[in-house]
N, C-alpha and C positions, 0 to 999 in steps of 0.2 A: 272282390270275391273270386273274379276267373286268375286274377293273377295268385291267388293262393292256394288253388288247384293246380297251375300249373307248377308251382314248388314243389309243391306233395308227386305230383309225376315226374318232374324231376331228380326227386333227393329217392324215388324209388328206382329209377331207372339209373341212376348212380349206383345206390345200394347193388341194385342184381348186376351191375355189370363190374362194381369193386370184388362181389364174392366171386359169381364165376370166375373170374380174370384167378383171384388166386387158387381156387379150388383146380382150374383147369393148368395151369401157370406150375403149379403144385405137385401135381399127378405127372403131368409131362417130365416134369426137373425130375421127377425119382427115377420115371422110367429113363429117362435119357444116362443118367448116374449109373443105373445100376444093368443097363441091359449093356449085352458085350464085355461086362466085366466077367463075367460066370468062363469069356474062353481065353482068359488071362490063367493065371494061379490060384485067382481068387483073394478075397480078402480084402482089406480096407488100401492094401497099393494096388490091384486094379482097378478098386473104385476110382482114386487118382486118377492113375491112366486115363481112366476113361474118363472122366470132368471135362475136359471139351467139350466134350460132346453137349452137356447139361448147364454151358453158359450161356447157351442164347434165353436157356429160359428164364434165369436169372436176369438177362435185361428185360427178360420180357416181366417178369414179377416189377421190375423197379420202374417200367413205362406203366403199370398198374395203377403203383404209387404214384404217379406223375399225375397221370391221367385224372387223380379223385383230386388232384389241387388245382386242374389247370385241365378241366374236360376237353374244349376246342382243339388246343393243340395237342393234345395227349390222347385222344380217344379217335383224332387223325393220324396219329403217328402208328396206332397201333394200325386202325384201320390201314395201313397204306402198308404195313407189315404182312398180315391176313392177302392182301392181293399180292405181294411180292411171294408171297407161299407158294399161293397158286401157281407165280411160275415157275418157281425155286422146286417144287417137290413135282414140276409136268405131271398134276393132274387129270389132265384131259386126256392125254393118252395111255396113263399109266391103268390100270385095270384096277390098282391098290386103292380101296375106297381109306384108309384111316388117312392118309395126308388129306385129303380134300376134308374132310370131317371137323380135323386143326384148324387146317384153315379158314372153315366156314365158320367156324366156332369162335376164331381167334377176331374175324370180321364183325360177327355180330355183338362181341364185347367194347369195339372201334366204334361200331355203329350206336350202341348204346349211350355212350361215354358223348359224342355228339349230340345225341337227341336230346340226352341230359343240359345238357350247354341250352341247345335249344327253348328249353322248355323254361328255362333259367330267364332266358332272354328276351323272352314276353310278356 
C-alpha cells in the first residue's frame, strides 16, 4: 500500500517538475532569442545573431528530457546547473533579484527530479 503511494508522489513530483522545467526552460529560450535582437536591424537575422545567447536553454530543455528518463542523474545535473547559476550570474552581490529567481527556480526543478527518483526508490 505505502509503496503505491509513494509512486503516485513520485510520477507527481515528476509531472510538476517535467512541466515547469519546460514552461520555464520555454519562456527563458524566447526571451533569451529575442531580447537584444530589437538593437540589431531587427528581423529574423538578428534573431540569428542573437541565438547564442538562447542555447543554453535549449540544453537546458534537453537535460529536461533527460532528466524524466533518468531522474537521479538528470535532475542532479540540473540541480548542479541551478548552483553553478548562482555563481555564474553573482547573485549575492548583484542587487538584480531575476538571476537569483532562475536560479532558484532552475534548483527546485533539480530538486524535484531527485525527490522523484527518491520516492521511486522506496
Amino acid at each position: 500500500m505505502g509503496n503505491s503511494k509513494n509512486k503516485q508522489i513520485a510520477n507527481i513530483l515528476q509531472k510538476t517538475a517535467i512541466i515547469a522545467g519546460i514552461i520555464i526552460g520555454s519562456l527563458v529560450f524566447v526571451f533569451a532569442l529575442l531580447s537584444g535582437s530589437e538593437n540589431n536591424e531587427g528581423g529574423i537575422s538578428s534573431i540569428i545573431k542573437n541565438s547564442p545567447n538562447a542555447f543554453p536553454w535549449l540544453v537546458f530543455l534537453g537535460l529536461i528530457w533527460f532528466a524524466s528518463r533518468k531522474e537521479l542523474i538528470g535532475g542532479s545535473i540540473i540541480l548542479s546547473l541551478g548552483l553553478y547559476m548562482l555563481y555564474h550570474f553573482n547573485v549575492f552581490s548583484d542587487p538584480n533579484i531575476a538571476p537569483l529567481i532562475i536560479s532558484a527556480l532552475v534548483i527546485s526543478i533539480g530538486l524535484l527530479f531527485v525527490l522523484s527518483w527518491s520516492f521511486m526508490e522506496e
